[in-house]
Residue frames as qw, qx, qy, qz and C-alpha x, y, z in Angstrom:
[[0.000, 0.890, 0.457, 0.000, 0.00, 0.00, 0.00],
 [0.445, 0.447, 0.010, 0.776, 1.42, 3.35, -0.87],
 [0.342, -0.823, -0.432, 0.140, 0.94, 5.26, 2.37],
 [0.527, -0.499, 0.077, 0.684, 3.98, 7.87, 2.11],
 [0.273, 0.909, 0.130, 0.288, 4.70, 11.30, 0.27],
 [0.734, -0.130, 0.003, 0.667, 8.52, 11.80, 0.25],
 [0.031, 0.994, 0.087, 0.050, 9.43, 15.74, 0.51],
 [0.682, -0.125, 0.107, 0.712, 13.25, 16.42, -0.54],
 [0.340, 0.922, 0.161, -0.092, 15.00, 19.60, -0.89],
 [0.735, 0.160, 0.150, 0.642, 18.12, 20.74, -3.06],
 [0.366, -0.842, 0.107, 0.381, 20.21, 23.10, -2.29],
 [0.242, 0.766, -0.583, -0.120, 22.50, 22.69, -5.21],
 [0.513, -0.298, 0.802, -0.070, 22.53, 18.90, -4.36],
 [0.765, 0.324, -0.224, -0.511, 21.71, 17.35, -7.70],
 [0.556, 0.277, -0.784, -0.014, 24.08, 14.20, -7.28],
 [0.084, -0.150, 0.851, -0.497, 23.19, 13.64, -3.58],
 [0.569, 0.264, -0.005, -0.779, 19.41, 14.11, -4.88],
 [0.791, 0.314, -0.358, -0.384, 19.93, 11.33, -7.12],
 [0.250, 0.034, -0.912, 0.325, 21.55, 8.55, -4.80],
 [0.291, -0.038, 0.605, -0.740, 19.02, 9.31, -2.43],
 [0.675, 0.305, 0.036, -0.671, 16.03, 8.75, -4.96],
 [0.627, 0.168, -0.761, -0.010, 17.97, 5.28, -5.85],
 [0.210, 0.130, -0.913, 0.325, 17.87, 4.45, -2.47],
 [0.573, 0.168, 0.286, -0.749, 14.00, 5.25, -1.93],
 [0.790, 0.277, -0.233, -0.495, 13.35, 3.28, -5.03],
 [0.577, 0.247, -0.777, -0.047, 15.42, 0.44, -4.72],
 [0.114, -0.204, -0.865, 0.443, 14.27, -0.24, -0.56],
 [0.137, 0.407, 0.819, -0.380, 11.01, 1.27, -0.37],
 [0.268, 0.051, -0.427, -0.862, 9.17, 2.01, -3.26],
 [0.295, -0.276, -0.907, -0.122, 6.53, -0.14, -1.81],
 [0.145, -0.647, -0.556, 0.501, 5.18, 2.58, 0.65],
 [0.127, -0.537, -0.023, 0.833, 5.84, 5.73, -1.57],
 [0.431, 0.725, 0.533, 0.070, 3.11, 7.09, -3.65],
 [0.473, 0.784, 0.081, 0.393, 5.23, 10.05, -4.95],
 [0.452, -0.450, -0.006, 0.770, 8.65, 12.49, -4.05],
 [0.201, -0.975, -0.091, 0.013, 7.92, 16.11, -3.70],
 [0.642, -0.076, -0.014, 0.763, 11.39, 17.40, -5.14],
 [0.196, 0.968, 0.154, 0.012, 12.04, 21.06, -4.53],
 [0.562, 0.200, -0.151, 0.789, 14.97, 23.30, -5.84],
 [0.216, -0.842, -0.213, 0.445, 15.48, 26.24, -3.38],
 [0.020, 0.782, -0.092, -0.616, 17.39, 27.25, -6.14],
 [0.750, 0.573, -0.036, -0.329, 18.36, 27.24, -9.66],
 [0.054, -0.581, 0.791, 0.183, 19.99, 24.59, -11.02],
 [0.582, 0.370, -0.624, -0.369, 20.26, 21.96, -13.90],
 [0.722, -0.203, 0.609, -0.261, 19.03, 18.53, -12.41],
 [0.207, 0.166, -0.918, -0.294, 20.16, 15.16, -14.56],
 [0.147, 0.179, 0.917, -0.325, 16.88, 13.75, -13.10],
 [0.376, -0.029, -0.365, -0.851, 13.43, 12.86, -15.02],
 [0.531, -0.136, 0.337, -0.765, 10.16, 12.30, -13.59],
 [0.955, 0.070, -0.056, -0.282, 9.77, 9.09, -13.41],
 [0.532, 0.625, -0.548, 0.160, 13.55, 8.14, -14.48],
 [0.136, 0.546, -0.760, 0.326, 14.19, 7.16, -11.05],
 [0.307, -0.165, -0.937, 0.014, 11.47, 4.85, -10.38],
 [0.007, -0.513, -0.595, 0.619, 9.15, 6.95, -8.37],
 [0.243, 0.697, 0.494, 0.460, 6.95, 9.10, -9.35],
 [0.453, -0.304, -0.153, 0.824, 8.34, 12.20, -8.85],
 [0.082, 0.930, 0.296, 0.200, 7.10, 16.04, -8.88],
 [0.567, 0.137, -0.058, 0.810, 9.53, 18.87, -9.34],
 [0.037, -0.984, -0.101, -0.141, 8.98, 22.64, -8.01],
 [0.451, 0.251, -0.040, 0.855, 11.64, 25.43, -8.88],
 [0.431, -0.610, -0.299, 0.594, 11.59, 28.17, -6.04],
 [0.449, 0.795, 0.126, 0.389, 11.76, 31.66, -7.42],
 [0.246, 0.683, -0.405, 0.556, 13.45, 32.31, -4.79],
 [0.229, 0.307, -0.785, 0.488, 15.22, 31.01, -1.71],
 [0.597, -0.546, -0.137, -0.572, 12.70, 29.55, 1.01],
 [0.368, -0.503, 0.699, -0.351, 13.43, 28.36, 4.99],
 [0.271, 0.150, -0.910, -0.275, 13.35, 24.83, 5.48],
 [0.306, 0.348, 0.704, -0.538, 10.18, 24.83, 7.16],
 [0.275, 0.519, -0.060, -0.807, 8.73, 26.69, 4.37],
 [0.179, 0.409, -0.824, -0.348, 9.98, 24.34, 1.86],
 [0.010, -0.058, 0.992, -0.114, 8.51, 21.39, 3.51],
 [0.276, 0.489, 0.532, -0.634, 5.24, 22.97, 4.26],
 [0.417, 0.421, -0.454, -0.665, 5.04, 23.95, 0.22],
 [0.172, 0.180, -0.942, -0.226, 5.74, 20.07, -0.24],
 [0.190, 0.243, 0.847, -0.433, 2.70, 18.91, 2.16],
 [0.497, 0.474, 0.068, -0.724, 0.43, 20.99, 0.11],
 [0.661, 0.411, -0.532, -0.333, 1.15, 18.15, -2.57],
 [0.052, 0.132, -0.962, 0.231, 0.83, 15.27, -0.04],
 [0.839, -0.061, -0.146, -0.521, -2.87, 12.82, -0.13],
 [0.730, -0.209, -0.647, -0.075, -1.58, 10.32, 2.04],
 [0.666, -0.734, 0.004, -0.129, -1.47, 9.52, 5.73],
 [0.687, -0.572, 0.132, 0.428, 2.36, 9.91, 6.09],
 [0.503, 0.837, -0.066, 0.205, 4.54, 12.24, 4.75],
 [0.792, -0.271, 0.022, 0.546, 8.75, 11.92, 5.16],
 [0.004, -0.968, 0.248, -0.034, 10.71, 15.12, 5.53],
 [0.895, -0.282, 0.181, 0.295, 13.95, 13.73, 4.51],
 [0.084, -0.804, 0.424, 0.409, 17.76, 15.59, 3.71],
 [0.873, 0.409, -0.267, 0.014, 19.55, 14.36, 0.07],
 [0.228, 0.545, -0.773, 0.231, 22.79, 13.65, 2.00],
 [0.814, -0.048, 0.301, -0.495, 20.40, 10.65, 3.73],
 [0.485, 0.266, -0.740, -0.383, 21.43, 6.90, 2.97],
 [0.877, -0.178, 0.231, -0.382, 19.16, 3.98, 3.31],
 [0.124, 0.342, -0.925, -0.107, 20.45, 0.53, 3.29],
 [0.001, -0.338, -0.941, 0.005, 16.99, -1.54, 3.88],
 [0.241, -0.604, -0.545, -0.529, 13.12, -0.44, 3.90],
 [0.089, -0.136, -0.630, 0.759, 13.40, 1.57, 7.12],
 [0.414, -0.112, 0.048, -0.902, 10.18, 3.24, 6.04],
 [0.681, -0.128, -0.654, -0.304, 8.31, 0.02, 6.05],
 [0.551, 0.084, -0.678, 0.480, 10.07, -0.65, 9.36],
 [0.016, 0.030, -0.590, 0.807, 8.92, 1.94, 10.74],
 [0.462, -0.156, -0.104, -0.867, 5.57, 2.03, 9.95],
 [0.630, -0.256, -0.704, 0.205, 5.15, -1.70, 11.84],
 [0.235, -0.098, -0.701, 0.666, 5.66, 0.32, 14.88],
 [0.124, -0.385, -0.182, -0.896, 2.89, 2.59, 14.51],
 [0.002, 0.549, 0.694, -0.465, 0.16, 3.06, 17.74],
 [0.125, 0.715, 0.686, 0.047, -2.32, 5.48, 17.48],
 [0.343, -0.888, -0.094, 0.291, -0.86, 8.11, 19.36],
 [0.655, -0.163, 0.358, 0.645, 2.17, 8.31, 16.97],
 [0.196, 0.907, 0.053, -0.368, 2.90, 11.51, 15.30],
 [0.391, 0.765, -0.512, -0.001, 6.39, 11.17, 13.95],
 [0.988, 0.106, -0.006, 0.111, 8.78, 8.24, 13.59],
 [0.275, 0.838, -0.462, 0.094, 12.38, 8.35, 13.25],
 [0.962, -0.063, -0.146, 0.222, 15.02, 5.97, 13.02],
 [0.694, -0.468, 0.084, 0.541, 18.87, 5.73, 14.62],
 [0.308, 0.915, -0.255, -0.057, 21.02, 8.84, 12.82],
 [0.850, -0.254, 0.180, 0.425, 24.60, 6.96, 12.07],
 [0.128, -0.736, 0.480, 0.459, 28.22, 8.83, 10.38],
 [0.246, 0.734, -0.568, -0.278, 29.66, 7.67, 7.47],
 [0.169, 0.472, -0.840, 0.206, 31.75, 5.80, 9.25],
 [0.518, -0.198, -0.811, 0.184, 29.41, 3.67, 11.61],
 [0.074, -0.030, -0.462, 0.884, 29.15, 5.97, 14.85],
 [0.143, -0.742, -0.650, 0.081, 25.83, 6.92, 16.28],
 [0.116, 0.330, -0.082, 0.933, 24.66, 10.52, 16.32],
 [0.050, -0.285, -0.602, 0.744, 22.99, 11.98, 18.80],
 [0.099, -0.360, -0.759, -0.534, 19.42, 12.12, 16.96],
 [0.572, -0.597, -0.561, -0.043, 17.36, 12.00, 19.98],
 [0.469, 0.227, -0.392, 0.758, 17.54, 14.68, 22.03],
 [0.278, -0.569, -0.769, 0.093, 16.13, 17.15, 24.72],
 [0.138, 0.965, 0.212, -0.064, 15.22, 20.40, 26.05],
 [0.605, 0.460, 0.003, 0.650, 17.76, 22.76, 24.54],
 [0.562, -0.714, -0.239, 0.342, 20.01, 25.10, 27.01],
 [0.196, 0.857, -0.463, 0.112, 22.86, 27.45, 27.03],
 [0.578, -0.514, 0.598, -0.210, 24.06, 24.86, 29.48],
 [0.825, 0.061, 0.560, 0.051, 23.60, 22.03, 26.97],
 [0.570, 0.814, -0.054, 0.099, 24.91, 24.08, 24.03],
 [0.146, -0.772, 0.581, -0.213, 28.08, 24.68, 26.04],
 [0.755, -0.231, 0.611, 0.059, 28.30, 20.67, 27.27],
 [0.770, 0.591, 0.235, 0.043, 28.05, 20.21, 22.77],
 [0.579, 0.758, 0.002, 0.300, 29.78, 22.47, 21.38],
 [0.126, -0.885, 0.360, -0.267, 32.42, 23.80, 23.81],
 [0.556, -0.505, 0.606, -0.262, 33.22, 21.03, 25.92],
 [0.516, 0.320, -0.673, -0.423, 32.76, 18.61, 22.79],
 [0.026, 0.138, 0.965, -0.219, 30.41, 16.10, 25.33],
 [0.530, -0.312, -0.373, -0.695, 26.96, 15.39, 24.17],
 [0.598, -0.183, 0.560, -0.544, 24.59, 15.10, 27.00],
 [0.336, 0.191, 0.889, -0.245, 22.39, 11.97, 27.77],
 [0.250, -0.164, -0.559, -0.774, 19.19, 11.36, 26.12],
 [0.458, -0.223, 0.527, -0.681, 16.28, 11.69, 27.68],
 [0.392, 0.164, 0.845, -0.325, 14.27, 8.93, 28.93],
 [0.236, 0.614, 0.746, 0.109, 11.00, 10.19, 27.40],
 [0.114, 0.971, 0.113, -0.179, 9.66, 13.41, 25.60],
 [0.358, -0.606, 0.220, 0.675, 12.62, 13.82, 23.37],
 [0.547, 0.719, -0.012, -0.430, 12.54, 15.91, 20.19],
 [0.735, -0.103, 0.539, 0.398, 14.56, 14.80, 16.60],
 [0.221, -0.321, 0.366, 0.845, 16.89, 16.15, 14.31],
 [0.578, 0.615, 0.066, -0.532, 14.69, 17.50, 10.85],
 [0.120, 0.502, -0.745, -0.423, 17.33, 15.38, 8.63],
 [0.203, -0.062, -0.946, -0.245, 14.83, 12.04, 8.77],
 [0.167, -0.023, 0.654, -0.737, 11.20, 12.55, 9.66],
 [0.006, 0.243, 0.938, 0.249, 7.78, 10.26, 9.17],
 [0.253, 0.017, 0.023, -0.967, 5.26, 12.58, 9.88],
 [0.240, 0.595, 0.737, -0.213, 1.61, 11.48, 10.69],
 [0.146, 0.351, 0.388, 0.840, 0.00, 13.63, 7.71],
 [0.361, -0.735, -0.373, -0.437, -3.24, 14.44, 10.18],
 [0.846, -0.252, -0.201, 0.424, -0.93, 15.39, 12.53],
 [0.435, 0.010, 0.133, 0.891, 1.22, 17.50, 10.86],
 [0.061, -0.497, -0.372, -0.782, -1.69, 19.38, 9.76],
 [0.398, -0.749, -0.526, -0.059, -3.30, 19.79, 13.28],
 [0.527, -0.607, -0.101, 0.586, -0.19, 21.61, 13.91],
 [0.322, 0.923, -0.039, -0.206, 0.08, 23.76, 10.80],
 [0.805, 0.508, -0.039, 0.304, 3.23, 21.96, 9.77],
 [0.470, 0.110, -0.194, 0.854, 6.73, 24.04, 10.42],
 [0.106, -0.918, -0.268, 0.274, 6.78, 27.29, 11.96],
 [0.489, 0.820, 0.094, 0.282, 8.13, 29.48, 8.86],
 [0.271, -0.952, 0.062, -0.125, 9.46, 31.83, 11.40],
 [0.568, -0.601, 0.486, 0.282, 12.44, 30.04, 11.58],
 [0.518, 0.710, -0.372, -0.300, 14.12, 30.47, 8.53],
 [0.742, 0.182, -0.627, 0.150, 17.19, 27.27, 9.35],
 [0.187, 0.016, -0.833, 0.520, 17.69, 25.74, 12.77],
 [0.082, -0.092, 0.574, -0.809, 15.49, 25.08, 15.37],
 [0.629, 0.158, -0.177, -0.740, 12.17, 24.18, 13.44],
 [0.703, -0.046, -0.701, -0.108, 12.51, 20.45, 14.01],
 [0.092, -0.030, -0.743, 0.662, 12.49, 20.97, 17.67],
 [0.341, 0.172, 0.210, -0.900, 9.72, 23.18, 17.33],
 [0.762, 0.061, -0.505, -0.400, 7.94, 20.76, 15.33],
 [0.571, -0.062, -0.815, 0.079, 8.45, 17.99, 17.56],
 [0.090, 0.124, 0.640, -0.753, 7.56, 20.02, 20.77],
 [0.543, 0.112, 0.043, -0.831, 4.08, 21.54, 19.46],
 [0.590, -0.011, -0.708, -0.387, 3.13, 17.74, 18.34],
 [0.340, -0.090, -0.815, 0.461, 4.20, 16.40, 22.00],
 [0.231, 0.210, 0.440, -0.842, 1.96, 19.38, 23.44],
 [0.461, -0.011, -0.157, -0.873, -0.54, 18.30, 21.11],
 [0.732, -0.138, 0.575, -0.338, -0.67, 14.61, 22.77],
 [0.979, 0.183, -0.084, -0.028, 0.76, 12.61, 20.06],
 [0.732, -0.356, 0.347, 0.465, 4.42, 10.76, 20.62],
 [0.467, 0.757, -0.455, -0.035, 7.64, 11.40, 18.84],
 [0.921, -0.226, 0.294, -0.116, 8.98, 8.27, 18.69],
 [0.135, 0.718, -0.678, -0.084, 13.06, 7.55, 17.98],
 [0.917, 0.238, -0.139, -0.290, 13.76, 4.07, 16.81],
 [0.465, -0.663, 0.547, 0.212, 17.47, 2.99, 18.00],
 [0.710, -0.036, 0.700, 0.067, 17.46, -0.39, 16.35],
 [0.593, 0.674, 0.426, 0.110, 16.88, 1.28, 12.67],
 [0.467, -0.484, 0.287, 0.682, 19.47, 3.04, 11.25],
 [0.650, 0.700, 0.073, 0.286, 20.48, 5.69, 8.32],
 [0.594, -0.193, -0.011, 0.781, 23.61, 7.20, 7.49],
 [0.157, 0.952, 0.262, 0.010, 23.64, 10.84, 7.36],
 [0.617, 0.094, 0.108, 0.774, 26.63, 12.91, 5.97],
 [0.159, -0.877, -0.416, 0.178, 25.89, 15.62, 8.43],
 [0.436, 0.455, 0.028, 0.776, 27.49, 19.21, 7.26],
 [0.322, -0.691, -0.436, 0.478, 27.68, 21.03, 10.42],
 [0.252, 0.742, 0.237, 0.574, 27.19, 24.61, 8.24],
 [0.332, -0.929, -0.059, -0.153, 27.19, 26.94, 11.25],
 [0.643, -0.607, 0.213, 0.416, 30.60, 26.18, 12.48],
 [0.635, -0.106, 0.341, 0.685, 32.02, 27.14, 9.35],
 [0.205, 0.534, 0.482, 0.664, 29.92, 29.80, 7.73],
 [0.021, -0.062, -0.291, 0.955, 29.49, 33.33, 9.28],
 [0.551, -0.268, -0.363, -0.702, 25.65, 33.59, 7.73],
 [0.731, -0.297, -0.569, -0.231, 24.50, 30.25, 9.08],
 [0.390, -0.169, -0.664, 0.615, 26.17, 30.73, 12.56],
 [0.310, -0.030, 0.219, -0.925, 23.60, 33.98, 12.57],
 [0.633, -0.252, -0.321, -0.658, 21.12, 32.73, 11.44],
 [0.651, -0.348, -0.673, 0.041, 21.39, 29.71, 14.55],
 [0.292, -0.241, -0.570, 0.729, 21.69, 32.09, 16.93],
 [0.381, -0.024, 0.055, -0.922, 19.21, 34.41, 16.03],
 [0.708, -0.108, -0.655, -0.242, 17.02, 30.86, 15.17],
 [0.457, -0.200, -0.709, 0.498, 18.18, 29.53, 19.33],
 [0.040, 0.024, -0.261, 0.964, 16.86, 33.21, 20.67],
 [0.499, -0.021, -0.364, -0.786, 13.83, 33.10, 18.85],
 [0.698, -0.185, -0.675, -0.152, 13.10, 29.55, 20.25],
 [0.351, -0.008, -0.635, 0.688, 13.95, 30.30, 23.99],
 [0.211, 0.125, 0.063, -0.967, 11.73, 33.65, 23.35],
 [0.440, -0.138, -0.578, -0.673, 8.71, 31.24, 22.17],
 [0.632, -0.239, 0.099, -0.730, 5.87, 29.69, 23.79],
 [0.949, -0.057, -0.201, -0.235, 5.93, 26.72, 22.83],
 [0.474, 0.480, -0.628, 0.388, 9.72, 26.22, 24.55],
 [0.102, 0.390, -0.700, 0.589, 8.27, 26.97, 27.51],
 [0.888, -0.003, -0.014, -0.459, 5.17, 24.97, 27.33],
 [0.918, 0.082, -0.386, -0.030, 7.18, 21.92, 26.33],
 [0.059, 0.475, -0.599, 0.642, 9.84, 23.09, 29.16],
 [0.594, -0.292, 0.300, -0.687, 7.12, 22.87, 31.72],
 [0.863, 0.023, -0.070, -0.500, 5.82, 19.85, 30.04],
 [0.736, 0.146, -0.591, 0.298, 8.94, 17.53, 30.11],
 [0.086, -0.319, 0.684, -0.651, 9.25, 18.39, 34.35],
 [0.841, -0.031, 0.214, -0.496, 5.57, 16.90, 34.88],
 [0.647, 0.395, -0.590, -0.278, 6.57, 13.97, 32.06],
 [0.616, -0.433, 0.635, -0.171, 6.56, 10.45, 33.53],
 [0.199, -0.173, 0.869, 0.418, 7.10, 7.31, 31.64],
 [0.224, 0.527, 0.819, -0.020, 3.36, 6.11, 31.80],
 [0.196, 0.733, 0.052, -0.649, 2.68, 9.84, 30.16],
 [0.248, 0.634, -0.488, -0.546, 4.19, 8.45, 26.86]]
């Protein structure tokens, strides 16, 4: 049964674009009823609708859009009951989407499976509320915290997305142009009483480009993106809400 609407975007990523869309078609082309490719910008794609085994839809950006923005455009071209927000620098080695969709309960909002390196290594996928204190243990001190127990949020680079769901929350919150919008997405589901639900035992590989540590723009834009989230409601709603949080709550 085709139950999935695949939402890539390209950045200039036309060769990662096209591994990825081999590795959709060649492990789960059994769940995906179409990919939802957008360029954020302009550029010359080796890739025809259909050519890669999916059925594929293309939209050219007239200009630049956040990656909330992006994704939300894509949903507007999504008619089934899951919809995958996934990066082209993403590799699959088996049918994780299938995989995951075995786990599904009612209460499930969003899926996600183990984030691995290259190399093998686990990334810290799964994570929790976001500090100065835990930005400093990351990035400064170069020691990722624990994960939490329960109530934790996940990166934007692999997400399954209940489609009635997504829509009860309006999808991204534009407002963040890059960073911080997959928290916010994963908090405003939790406050809306369905699960976000990390997957250890399932694995992709993600050839993560940490952009901010090397690019004056993108280091504003995550700090003006971290301010903005601190300064929001829904931080300190889901703040509030992970101190109540027991297991039997999830």
């Amino acid at each position: 049964m085709k139950r999935v609407t695949v939402s890539v975007v390209s950045h200039l990523q036309g060769p990662l674009v096209q591994s990825l869309l081999a590795d959709l078609n060649r492990y789960c082309h059994a769940s995906i009823e179409r990919v939802v490719l957008t360029c954020n910008r302009p550029e010359s794609l080796d890739i025809v609708p259909g050519g890669q085994g999916l059925p594929l839809e293309i939209l050219y950006n007239p200009h630049p859009l956040g990656f909330g923005a992006n994704h939300n455009q894509a949903f507007r071209h999504c008619n089934t009951e899951w919809f995958l927000v996934i990066n082209p620098d993403v590799r699959l080695h088996d049918d994780v989407v299938s995989a995951l969709l075995r786990r599904v309960t009612p209460r499930t909002g969003l899926l996600a499976p183990q984030e691995i390196s290259p190399t093998g290594e686990p990334i810290d996928n799964l994570r929790g509320l976001i500090t100065p204190w835990e930005l400093i243990q990351r990035q400064v001190l170069k020691r990722s915290p624990p994960p939490p127990n329960h109530g934790g949020w996940v990166k934007g680079m692999f997400m399954l997305v209940r489609a009635e769901a997504y829509r009860q929350v309006r999808g991204f919150d534009e407002r963040f142009f890059m960073y911080c919008e997959d928290f916010d997405l994963c908090a405003r589901l939790m406050l809306g009483g369905w699960t976000v639900d990390h997957h250890p035992d399932l694995a992709v590989t993600h050839a993560w480009q940490r952009d901010s540590h090397g690019s004056t723009s993108h280091l504003r834009r995550h700090l003006t993106s971290l301010l903005q989230m601190w300064a929001s409601p829904t931080y300190w709603q889901y703040r509030r809400w992970m101190a109540r949080l027991t297991p039997q709550d999830v």
